[in-house]
C-alpha positions in Angstrom: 104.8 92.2 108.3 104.1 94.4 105.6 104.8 91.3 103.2 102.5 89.4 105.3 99.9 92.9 104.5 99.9 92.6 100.7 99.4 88.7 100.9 96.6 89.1 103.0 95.3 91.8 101.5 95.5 90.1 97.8 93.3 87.4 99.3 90.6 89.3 100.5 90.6 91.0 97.0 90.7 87.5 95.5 87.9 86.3 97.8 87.0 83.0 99.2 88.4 81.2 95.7 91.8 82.1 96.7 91.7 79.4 99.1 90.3 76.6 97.2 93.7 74.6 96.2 94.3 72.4 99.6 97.7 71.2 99.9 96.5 67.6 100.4 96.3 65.7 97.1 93.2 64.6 95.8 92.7 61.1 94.8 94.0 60.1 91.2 97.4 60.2 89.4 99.0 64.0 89.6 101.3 65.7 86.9 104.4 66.8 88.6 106.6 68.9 86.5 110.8 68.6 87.4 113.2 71.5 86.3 116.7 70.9 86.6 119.7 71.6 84.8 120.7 68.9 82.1 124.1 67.1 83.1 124.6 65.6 79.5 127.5 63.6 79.0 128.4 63.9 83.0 125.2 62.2 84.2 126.4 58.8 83.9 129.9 59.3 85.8 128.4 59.2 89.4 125.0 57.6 90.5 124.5 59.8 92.8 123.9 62.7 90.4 120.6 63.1 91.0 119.7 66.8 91.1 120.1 66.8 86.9 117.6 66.2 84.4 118.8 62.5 83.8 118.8 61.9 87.2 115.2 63.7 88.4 116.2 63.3 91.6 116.0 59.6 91.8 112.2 59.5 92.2 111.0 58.4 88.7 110.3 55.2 89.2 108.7 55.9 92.8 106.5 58.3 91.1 105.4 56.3 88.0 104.9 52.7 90.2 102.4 54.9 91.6 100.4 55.9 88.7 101.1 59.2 88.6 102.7 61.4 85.6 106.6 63.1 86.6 107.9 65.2 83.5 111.4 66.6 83.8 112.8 69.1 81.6 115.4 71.8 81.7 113.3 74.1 79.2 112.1 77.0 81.0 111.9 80.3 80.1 109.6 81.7 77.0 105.8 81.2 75.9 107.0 78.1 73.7 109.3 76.1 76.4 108.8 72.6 77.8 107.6 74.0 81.6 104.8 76.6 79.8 103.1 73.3 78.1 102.6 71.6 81.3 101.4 75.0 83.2 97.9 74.6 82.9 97.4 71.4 84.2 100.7 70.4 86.6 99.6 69.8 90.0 103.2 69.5 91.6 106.1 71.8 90.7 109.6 71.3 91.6 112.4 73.2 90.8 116.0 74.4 91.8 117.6 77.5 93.0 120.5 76.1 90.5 118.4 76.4 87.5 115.5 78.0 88.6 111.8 77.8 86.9 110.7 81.6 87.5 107.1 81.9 88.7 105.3 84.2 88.6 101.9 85.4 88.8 101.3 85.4 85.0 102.1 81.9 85.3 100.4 80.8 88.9 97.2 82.6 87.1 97.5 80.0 84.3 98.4 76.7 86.5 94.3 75.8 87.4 95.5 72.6 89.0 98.6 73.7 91.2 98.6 73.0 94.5 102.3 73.0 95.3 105.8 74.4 94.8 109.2 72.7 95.7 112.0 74.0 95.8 114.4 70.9 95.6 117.2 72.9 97.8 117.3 76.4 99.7 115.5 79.8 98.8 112.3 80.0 97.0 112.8 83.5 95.7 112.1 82.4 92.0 108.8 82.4 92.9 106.6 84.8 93.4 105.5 84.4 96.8 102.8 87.1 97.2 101.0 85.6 94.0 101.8 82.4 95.2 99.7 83.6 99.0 97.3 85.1 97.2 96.1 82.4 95.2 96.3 79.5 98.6 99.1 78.0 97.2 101.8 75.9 99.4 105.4 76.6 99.0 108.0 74.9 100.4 111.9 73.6 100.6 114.1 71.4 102.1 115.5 73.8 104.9 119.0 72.5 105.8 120.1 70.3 103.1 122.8 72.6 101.8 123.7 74.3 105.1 127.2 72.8 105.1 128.1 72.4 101.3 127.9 76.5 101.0 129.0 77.4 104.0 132.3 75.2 103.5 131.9 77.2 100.1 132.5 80.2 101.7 135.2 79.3 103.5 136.6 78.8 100.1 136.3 81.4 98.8 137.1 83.6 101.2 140.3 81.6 101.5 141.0 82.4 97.5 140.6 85.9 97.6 142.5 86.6 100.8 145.4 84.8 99.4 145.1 85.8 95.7 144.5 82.5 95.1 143.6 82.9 91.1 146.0 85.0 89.1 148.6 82.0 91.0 146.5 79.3 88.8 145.8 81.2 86.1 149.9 81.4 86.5 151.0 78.1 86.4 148.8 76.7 83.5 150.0 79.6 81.2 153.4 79.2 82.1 154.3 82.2 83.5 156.1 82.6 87.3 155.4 85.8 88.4 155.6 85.7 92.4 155.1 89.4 93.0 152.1 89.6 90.6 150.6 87.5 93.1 152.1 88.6 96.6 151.2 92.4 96.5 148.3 91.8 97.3 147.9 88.4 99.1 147.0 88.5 102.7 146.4 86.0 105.7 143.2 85.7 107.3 144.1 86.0 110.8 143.3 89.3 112.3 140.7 90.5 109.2 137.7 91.2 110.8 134.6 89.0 108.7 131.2 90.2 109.0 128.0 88.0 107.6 124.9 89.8 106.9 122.7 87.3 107.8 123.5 84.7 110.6 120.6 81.7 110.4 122.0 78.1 109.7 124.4 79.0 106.6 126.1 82.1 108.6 126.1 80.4 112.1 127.9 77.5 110.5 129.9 79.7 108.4 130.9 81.7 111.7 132.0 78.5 113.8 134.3 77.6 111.1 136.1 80.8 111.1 136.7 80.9 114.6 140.1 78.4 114.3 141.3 81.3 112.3 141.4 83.8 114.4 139.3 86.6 113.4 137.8 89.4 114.4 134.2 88.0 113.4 130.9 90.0 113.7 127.1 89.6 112.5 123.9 91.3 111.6 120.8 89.7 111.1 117.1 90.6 112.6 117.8 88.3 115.4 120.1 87.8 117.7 122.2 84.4 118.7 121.4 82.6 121.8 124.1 84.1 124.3 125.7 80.9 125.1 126.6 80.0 121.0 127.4 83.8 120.5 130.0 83.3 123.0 131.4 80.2 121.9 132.1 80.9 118.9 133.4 84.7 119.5 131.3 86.8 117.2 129.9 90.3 118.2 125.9 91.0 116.9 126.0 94.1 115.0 122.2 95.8 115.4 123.0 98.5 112.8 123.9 97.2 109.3 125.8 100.6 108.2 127.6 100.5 111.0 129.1 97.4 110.8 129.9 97.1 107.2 132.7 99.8 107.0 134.0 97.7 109.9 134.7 94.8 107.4 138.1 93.7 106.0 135.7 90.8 104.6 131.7 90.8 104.1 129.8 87.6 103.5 126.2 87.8 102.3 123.9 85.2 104.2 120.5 86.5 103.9 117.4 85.8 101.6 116.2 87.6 98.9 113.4 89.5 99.3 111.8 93.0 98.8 113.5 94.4 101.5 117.1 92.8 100.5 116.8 93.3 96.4 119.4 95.2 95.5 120.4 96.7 99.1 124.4 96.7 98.3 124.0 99.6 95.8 126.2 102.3 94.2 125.9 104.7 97.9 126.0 101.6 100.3 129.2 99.8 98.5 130.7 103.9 98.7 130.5 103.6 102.4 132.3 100.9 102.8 136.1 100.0 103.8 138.6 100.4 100.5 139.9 97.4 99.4 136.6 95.5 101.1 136.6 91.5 100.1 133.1 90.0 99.5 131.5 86.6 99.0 128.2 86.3 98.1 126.6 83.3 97.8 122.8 83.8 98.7 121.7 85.7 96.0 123.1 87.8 93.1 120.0 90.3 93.0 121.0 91.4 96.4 123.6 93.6 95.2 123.4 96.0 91.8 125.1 94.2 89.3 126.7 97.7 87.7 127.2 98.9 90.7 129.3 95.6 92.0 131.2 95.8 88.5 132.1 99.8 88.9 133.7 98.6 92.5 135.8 96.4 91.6 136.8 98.1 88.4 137.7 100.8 90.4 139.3 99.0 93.5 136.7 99.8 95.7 136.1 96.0 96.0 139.5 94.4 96.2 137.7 91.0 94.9 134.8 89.4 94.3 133.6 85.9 95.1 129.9 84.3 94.6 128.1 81.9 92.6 124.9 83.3 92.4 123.7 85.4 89.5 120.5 87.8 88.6 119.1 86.1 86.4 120.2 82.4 86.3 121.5 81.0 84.2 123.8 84.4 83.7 123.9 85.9 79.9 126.9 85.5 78.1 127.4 89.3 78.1 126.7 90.0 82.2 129.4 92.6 83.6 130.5 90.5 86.5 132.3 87.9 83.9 134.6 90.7 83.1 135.3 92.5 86.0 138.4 92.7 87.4 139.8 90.5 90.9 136.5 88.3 90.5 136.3 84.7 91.7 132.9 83.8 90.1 131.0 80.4 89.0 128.2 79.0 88.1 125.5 78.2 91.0 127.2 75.1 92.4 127.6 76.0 96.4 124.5 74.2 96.9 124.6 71.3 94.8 127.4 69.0 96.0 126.4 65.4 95.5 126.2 65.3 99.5 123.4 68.0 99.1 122.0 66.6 96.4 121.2 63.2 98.0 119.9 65.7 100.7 117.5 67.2 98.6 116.5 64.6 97.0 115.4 62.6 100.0 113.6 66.1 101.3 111.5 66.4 98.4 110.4 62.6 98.4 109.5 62.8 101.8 107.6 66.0 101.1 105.5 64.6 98.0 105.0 61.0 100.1 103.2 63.7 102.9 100.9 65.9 100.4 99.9 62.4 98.8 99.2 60.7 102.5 97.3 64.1 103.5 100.0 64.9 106.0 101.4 68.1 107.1 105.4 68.6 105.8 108.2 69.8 108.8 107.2 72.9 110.1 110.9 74.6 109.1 110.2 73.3 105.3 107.4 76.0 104.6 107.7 79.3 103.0 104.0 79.9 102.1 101.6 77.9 104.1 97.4 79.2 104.3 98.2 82.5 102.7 101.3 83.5 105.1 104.8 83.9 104.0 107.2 82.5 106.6 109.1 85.2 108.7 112.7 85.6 106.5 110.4 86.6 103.4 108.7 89.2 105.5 
């Protein structure tokens, strides 16, 4: 609510201009700005890579058959890149949380023609969304479309630092056979009690695949699960956070960020909880303190380390979590299977064919809509 406050309350200080951009188009051609990452040589090896530059999520032709003006680039950051030329006069912006285009209100201020944000994906926190209120902006994203690709992800993950997975690889393609630099500290997963901060689509679904394994599963998140899915699949809502954490063999992070979750795992909540504690984190890296996270594991607070998602993307050469110890890090890729891409894709075609035709989008799809930021950013 207090989110909700601040975006009302910039409004009213902004006065009735705030609200002149309509999300409806107007008539004419529109400049809609693209940024994705660039897939180089690997765009031409699948034709279904469409969430890259070269493939601009497959709407290029749609667009330009229409008469208006799509511009992709994967030059974002700095007063000189591609995306800051366009800024004043893009009416459509669309962007990944993969390789995100950060917004923010330096830049809204200067965009006299945007109307509306896209995130091609899940989680729109690369924009800021109390600017983005302020000034009547729509933001949206295709809610669902990665739900299973990064909750399967998890799984994975989870999977490779239960059983040690790495040091094994890292084993057998530099020769070496070393079974008890691997076993002493391998485990199963039956038993472990998993706990997700955060139980909407990704940690429901993350929660149901679990359950053939046999764990002790729990969840916190501001609401609870319809009784009969709680009971099907076996997990136990957790109201206090700090109470359930040092409960956790395994802790999987599931919610958004926002003020209220940036940086909540720091230096005295990671103290408190179980030695030895596994995490994956895929939602976002700014949830946790990056030195804090690093000291953990260095010390063997945090047993290991699993996530794909960095603060900022993409990650400096130099950031602490590619050298900390037990780590199973990538890039951010959870999201962005082919399978989700296609997904994507088709949710922000579907979106731009609405804001042309005058229509409203799905109600799920919005994260700011008429000055209000949807409930999981409040």
């Amino acid at each position: 609510m207090a989110m909700k406050r601040v975006a009302a309350s910039a409004i009213g200080a902004l006065g009735s201009s705030a609200l002149i951009r309509p999300l409806h188009a107007s008539p004419g051609s529109k400049k809609i700005v693209g940024v994705f990452y660039k897939a180089n040589q690997y765009a031409s090896m699948n034709p279904n890579f469409v969430g890259c530059v070269e493939g601009a999520l497959g709407i290029r032709d749609w667009l330009t058959s229409q008469g208006h003006e799509y511009i992709v680039t994967d030059d974002k950051e700095g007063p000189d890149s591609e995306l800051e030329k366009h800024i004043p006069d893009l009416h459509v912006l669309i962007s990944t949380p993969f390789h995100p285009a950060y917004v923010t209100a330096e830049r809204i201020k200067k965009a006299k023609n945007l109307q509306l944000l896209l995130t091609a994906g899940i989680g729109s926190d690369h924009i800021d969304l109390n600017a983005a209120a302020a000034a009547g902006l729509t933001v949206a994203e295709v809610t669902g479309s990665n739900v299973v690709s990064v909750a399967e992800d998890e799984l994975m993950r989870i999977l490779i630092l239960v059983r040690n997975f790495l040091p094994g690889y890292h084993q057998a393609v530099t020769g070496d056979w070393n079974v008890a630099g691997i076993a002493y500290r391998a485990y199963d997963l039956e038993g472990k009690t998993v706990g997700t901060v955060g139980a909407g689509r990704i940690g429901k679904l993350l929660l149901q695949r679990l359950k053939p394994f046999n764990c002790n599963l729990l969840y916190h998140d501001r609401l609870k699960m319809d009784p009969e899915l709680e009971n099907q699949i076996g997990a136990k809502f957790e109201e206090d956070l700090d109470k359930m954490l040092p409960k956790c063999d395994i802790i999987v992070i599931n919610m958004p960020l926002t003020d209220k979750t940036r940086g909540m795992f720091d230096k005295e909540r990671i103290s408190k909880l179980k030695k030895g504690v596994l995490i994956v984190n895929n939602a976002r890296g700014a949830i946790m303190d990056t030195q804090a996270v690093a000291d953990a594991c260095t010390s063997g607070h945090i047993a290991g380390y699993s996530g794909d998602v960095w603060y900022p993307q993409p990650a400096p050469k130099d950031h602490p979590w590619r050298y900390m110890p037990n780590h199973a890090m990538t890039p951010h890729i959870s999201g962005t299977t082919i399978d989700a891409q296609l997904r994507y894709a088709a949710g922000v075609k579907d979106m731009l064919e609405r804001y042309f035709k005058g229509e409203e989008f799905p109600q799920q799809h919005y994260i700011v809509k008429e000055g209000k930021l949807a409930s999981q950013y409040q």
